[in-house]
Structures are given as structure tokens and as C-alpha cells.
DOZASE-664743 format. One line per 5 residues: number of its first residue (from 1); their letters; for each residue y, x, z of C-alpha. Coordinates in nm, 2 decimals. Layout:
! residues N
NUM> A> Y,X,Z; ...
//
This chain:
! residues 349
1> XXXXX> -0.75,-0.79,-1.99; -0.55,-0.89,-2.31; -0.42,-1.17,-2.08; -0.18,-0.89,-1.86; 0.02,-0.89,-2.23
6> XXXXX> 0.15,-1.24,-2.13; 0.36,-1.12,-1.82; 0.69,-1.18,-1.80; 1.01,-1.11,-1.59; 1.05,-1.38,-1.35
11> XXXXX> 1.33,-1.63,-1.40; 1.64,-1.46,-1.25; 1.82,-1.77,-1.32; 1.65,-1.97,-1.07; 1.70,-1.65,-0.82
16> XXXXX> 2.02,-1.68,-0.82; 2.06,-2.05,-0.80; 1.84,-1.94,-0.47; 2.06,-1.72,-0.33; 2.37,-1.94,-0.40
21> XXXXX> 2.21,-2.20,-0.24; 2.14,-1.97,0.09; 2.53,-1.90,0.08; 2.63,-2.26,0.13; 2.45,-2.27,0.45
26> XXXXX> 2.65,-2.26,0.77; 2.51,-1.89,0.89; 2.63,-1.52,0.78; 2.53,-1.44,0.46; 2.19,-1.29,0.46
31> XXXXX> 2.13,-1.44,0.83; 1.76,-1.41,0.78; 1.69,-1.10,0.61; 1.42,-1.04,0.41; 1.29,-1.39,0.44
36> XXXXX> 1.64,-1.54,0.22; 1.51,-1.26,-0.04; 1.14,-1.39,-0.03; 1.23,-1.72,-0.06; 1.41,-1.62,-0.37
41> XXXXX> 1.13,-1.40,-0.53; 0.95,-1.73,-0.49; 1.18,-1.95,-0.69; 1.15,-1.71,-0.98; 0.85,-1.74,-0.97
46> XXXXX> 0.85,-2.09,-0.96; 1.12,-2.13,-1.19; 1.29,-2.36,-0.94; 1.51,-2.32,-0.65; 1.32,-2.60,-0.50
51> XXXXX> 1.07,-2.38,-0.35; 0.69,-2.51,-0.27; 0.41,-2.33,-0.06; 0.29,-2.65,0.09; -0.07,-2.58,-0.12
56> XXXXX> -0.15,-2.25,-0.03; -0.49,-2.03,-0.03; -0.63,-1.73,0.09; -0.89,-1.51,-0.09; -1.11,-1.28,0.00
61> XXXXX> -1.30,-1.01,-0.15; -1.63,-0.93,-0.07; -1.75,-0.59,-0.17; -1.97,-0.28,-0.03; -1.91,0.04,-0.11
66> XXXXX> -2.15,0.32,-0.17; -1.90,0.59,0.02; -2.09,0.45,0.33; -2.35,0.68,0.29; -2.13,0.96,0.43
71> XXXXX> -2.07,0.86,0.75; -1.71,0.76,0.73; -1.73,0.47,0.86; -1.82,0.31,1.23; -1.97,0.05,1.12
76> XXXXX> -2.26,0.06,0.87; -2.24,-0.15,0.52; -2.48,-0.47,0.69; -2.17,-0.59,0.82; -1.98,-0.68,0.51
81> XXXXX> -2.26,-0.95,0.43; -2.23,-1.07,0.81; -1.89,-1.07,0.78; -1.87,-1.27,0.47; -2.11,-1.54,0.62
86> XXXXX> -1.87,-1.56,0.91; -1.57,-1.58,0.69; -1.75,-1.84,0.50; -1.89,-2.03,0.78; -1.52,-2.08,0.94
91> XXXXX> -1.55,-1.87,1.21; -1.39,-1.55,1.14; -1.01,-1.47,1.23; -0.89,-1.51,0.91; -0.99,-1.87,0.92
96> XXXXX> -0.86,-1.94,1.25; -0.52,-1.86,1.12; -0.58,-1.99,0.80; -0.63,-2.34,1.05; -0.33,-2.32,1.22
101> XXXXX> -0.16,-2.21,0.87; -0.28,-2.47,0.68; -0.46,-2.27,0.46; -0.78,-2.27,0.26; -1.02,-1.94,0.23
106> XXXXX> -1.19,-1.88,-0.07; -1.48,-1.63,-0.01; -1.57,-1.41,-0.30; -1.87,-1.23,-0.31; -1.77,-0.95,-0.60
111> XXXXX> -1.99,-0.70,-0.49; -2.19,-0.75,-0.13; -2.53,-0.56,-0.22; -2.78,-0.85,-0.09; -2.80,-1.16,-0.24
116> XXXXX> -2.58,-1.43,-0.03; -2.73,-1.76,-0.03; -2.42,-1.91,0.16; -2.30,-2.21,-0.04; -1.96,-2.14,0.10
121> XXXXX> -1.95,-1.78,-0.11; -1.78,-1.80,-0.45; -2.06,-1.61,-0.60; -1.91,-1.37,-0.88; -2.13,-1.06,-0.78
126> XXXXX> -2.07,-0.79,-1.06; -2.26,-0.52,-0.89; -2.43,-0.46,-0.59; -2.20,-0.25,-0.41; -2.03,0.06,-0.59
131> XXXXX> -2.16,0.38,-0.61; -2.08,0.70,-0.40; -1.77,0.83,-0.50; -1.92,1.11,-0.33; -2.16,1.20,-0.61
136> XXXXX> -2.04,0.99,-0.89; -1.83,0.80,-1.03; -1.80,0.44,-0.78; -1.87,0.24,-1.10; -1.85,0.19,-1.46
141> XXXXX> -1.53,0.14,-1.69; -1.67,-0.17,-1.78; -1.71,-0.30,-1.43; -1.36,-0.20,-1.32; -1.22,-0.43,-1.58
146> XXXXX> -1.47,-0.68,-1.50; -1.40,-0.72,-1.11; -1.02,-0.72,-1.23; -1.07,-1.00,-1.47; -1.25,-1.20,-1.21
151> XXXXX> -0.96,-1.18,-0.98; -0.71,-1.31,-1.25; -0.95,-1.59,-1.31; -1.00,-1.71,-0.97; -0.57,-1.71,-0.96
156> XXXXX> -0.61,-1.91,-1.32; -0.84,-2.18,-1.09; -0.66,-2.20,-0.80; -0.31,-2.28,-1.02; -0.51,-2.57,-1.19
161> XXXXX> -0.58,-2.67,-0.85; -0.27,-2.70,-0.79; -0.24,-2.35,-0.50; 0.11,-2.25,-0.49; 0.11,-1.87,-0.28
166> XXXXX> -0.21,-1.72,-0.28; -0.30,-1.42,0.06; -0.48,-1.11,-0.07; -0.78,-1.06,0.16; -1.09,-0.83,0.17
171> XXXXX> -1.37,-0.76,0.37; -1.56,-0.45,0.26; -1.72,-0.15,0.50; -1.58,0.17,0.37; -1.26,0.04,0.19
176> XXXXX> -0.99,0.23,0.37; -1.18,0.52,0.22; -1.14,0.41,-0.16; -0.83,0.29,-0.10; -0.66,0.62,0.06
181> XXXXX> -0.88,0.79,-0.21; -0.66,0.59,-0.44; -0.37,0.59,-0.28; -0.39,0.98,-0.26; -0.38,1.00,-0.66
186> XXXXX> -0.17,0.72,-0.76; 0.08,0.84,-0.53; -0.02,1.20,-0.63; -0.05,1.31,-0.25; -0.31,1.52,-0.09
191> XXXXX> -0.57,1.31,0.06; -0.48,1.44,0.43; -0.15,1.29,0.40; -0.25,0.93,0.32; -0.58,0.86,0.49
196> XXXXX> -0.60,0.74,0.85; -0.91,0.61,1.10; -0.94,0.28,0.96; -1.17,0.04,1.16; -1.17,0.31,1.45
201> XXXXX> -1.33,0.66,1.38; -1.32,0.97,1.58; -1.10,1.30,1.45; -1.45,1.47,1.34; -1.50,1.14,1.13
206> XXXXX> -1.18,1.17,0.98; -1.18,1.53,0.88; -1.54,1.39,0.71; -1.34,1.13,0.56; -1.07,1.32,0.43
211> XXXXX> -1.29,1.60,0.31; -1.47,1.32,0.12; -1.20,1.16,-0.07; -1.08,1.55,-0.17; -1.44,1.66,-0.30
216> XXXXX> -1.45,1.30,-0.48; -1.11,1.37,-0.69; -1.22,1.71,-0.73; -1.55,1.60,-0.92; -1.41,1.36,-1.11
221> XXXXX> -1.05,1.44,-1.25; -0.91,1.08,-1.21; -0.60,1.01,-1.46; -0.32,0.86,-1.23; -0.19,0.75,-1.60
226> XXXXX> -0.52,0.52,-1.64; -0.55,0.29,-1.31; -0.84,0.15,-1.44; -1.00,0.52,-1.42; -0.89,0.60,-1.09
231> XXXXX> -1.02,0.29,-0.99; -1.39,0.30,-1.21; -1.42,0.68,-1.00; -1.25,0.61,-0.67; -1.24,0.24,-0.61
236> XXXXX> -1.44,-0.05,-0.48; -1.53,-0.37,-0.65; -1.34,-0.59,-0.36; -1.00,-0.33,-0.46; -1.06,-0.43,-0.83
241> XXXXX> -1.07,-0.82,-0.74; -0.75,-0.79,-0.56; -0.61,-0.62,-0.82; -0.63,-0.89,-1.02; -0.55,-1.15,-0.83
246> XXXXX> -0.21,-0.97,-0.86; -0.18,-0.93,-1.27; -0.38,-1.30,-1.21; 0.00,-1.39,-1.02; 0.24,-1.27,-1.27
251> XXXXX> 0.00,-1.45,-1.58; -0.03,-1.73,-1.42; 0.30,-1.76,-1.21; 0.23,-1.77,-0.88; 0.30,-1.57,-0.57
256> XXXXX> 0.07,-1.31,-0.40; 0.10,-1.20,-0.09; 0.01,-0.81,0.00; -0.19,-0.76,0.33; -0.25,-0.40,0.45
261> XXXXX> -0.38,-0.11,0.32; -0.64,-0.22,0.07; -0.47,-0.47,-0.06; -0.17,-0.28,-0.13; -0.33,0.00,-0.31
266> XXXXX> -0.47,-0.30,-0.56; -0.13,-0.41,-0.55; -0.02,-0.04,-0.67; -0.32,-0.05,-0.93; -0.18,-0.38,-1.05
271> XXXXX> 0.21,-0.21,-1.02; 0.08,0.05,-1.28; -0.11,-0.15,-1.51; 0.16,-0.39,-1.50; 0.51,-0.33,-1.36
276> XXXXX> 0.66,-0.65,-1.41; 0.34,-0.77,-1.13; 0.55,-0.66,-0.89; 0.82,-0.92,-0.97; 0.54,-1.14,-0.81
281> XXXXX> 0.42,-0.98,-0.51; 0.51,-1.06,-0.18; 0.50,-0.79,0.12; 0.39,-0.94,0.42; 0.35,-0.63,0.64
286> XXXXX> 0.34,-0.26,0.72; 0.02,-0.14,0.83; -0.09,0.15,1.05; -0.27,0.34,0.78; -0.02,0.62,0.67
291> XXXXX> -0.05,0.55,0.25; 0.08,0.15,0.34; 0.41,0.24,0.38; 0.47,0.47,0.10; 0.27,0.23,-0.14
296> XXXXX> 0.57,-0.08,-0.06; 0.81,0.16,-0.12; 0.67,0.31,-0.45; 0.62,-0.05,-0.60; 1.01,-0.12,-0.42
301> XXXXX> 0.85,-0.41,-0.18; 1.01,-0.44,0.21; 0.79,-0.56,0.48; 0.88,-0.85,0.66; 0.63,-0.76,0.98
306> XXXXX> 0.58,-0.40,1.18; 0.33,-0.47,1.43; 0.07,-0.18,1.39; -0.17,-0.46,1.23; -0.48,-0.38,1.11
311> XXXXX> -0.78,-0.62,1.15; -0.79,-0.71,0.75; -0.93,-1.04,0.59; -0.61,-1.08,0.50; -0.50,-1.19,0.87
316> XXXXX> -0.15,-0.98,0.79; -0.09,-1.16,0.50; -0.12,-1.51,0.59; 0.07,-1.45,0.90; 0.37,-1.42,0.70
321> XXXXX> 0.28,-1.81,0.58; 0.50,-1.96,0.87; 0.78,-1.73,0.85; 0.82,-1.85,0.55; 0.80,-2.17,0.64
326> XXXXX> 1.05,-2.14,0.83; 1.29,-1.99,0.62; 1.21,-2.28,0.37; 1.29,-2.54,0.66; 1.64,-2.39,0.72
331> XXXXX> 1.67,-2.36,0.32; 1.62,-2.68,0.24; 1.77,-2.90,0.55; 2.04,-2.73,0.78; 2.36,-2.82,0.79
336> XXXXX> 2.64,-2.68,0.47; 2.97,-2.52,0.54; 3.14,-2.80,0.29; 2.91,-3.06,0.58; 3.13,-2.94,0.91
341> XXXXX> 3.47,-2.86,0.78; 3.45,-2.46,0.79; 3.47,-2.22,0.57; 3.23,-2.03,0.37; 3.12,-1.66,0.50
346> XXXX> 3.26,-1.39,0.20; 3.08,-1.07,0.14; 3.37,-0.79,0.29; 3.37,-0.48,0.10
//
């Protein structure tokens, strides 16, 4: 955890060669939104206005969660090991897109509670599923820091490698239910106002849910001034890995992109461990699940995509990939103002 000490701002130099260089372009200023901002945020990051995704990965963390057991979920807590042998094995959506993207999947098993066998699984199991929030505290101090740690070092691997934007992903039964019960602290809401169906449950299954999450901070008197205790009570193994994949971005210098919900409450963990993380977070989009929203805004992050997406594995997040792709094919190689004889666009006040 010492590492987090090493974060610094990103270089705001190489941001505004960025932008300057998005102003020589014959278009209005600012022509492509949030996308010219992105494309900034990543040469910070980068330290070069000669941005690079071309190497690009998305991970995914494996995790079960002990909240299961009280019937807040639709599906039962088998799946996240099928799941994670489908991810593994290529055929799951995330890797379809990831295909099309150009994209490699790492599969993390951080917490799945069977043994997985699959070669294809990055095997870095630190429990076997959490606890129930329910009626105790999801896991131990200790293994909160250690799920986060693992997520930093899998960012510190993937830079060797030479990865330069990394998708948060997740696959874990029972997540949106740690991660609305975090969301509801961190955000200091009550539980009803930030927790929605996730995967699909009826209005009986999320009064359950809700009434859950509320008996689960009442038990355990989270600090919202100690993420690492909100997440240790609340939290899942798979949330813990994500949140250090983003502390592992802003160590290591490179670029994570947010997904939905569960992703974005590690990204707030990560925000409150470590506000200058956010410097290196990306926001791909908005998802349905109420907290998603007010979490971007909390850690100042704007959504590129609103398409009511929730499916997970990080499929929100890597669709933002060719977007910026895009962007970075106009940034680099249309045509200059100086190049056909007009003149520049001025900001009017």
C-alpha cells in the first residue's frame, strides 16, 4: 500500500500541448466533446501529446460474495465460476468485443469460492468468496488491502508488457449489492436512494436488497473516512481488485477506464484513498444503477456513453476503446487550419 505514496499529478504540460494541438485542427473548438478532453487526460498521463492505446487490455475480476445467501440476487453464486470459464475460454461478450476492439482479457480469479483449474485464469485467489455482510463483516482488514494490492500489481505487469489503457471489468454474483452498500456510505446516502435491480430482480427482491445493505451498515458502523473499512465490511474481493487497478493507474501511469456500477464504486474507493487517482481514470459510461451517476460526479468524471448499459465484464468500458480511436485518428491526421488557408476558430466570450 506504501506504493499509493508515489502518485503524482499528471503532467498538465503535455495536456495542454494536447489541447493546443486539437485547436489547430480545421473544426470548432471542442468539435468532439468529451472525447478532445479524454484524449488529453491521456497525454498526461502519458506525458506526451503523442497519444498511444494501440496495446490495450481488459481485466477482469473474479469474485463471489457471501451476500448471496440472502436472496438478493437471481442468479445463485455457481455462475461466477461458469462465468469466469467462459470469460476465460473466449466466449463471453466481453471477449467478443474485446475481438473486434483489439483487446486482450486478463481473467482474474481474486475470490471465486471453488478451485478454477482453467489455465486461462490468472489465479490470485485471496479468499474464497467474502463473507455475509449480512452477519459480519465481508472480510478482513488484511484481505481488503490484499485484493487492493493485487490489482496494482497486475497494472505494474501489464505496463512492463508494454499495455497502454487498461478496462476495469468484473464478474461476481451479488456485486451490485456491495457496491450500492458502498456507494450508499461513501456517498453518505440512504441505501434506498442508491441501489437498483441489478442483473434483473423483482420489487420484493429489491426491498430484500435494500433492507440488506441498511441492516449491514447498521451492524457494522463503517468509517466513510477509512475506504479500506467500508470496503473490509461492505465490499467484495472483485470491488477491492478494481480498486487497485485504479491506485495501480496513477503509480504506474497508465489509464483506467471505469465500466458501470461496480467498477465505479472501486473507482470511488480508489478517489478516497487517493485523489490524485482520479487524474487517471477514464469514464466510459453512465449506467442504469441509480449510485453510477452520482459516483462520476462525486469523483468530477463525465460519461462519454448513456445507453442504459448494464451487462458488466467490463463490456461498457471497452466500448469506449473505438471512440477513442477515433478521436485519436482525427487528432493525429486531419487536415490544419494553417494546411487550407483559413482561419483558426477563437473562443467568443
Amino acid at each position: 500500500m506504501e506504493r499509493i505514496q508515489n502518485i503524482l499529478p499528471t503532467d498538465k504540460t503535455a495536456y495542454a500541448r494536447s489541447k493546443e494541438r486539437w485547436n489547430h485542427i480545421a473544426k470548432p473548438l471542442n468539435g468532439l466533446g468529451l472525447l478532445e478532453n479524454q484524449i488529453q487526460k491521456i497525454a498526461a498521463v502519458q506525458k506526451n501529446s503523442h497519444v498511444d492505446i494501440s496495446h490495450r487490455a481488459a481485466v477482469i475480476m473474479c469474485a463471489d460474495n457471501g451476500v448471496t445467501k440472502e436472496n438478493v440476487t437471481q442468479s445463485d453464486s455457481s455462475v461466477t465460476a461458469i462465468c469466469a470459464e467462459n470469460i476465460a475460454a473466449g466466449n463471453a461478450s466481453i471477449n467478443k468485443l474485446a475481438e473486434v476492439f483489439k483487446a486482450e482479457v486478463v481473467t482474474v480469479d481474486i475470490g471465486i469460492k471453488t478451485d478454477m483449474v482453467n489455465a486461462g485464469i490468472l489465479n490470485k485467489k485471496i479468499a474464497y468468496g467474502t463473507k455475509n455482510m449480512a452477519k459480519e463483516p465481508a472480510m478482513t482488514r488484511l484481505q481488503a488491502e490484499n485484493s487492493i494490492c493485487t490489482g496494482m500489481d497486475i497494472v505494474r505487469n501489464l505496463q512492463k508488457d508494454g499495455i497502454k489503457i487498461i478496462v476495469s471489468g468484473e464478474m461476481g454474483i451479488g456485486n451490485t449489492t456491495t457496491a450500492a452498500a458502498i456507494s450508499s456510505v461513501m456517498l453518505g446516502l440512504p441505501p434506498k436512494s442508491v441501489t437498483g435491480r441489478g442483473a434483473g430482480i423483482d420489487s420484493a427482491g429489491l426491498k430484500r436488497k435494500i433492507a440488506v445493505i441498511e441492516r449491514a451498515i447498521e451492524m457494522h458502523s463503517p468509517d466513510k473516512n477509512d475506504p479500506i473499512d467500508v470496503l473490509a465490511k461492505l465490499g467484495g474481493l472483485d470491488i477491492g481488485g478494481m480498486t487497485g487497478l485504479f491506485l495501480g493507474g496513477a503509480v504506474y501511469g497508465v489509464p483506467v477506464i471505469i465500466d458501470g456500477l461496480i467498477s465505479a464504486a472501486s473507482a470511488l474507493l480508489a478517489y478516497h484513498i487517493a485523489p490524485l487517482s482520479a487524474e487517471y481514470m477514464l469514464a466510459s459510461h453512465v449506467s442504469s444503477e441509480p449510485a453510477s451517476k452520482m459516483i462520476l460526479e462525486k469523483i468530477g468524471l463525465k460519461p462519454v456513453i448513456h445507453a442504459g448499459l448494464h451487462l458488466g465484464e467490463g463490456t461498457g468500458g471497452i466500448m469506449l476503446l473505438p471512440l477513442l480511436d477515433g478521436a485519436i485518428s482525427v487528432y493525429r491526421s486531419a487536415h490544419k487550419f494553417d494546411d487550407i488557408g483559413i482561419e483558426r476558430y477563437v473562443k467568443l466570450k
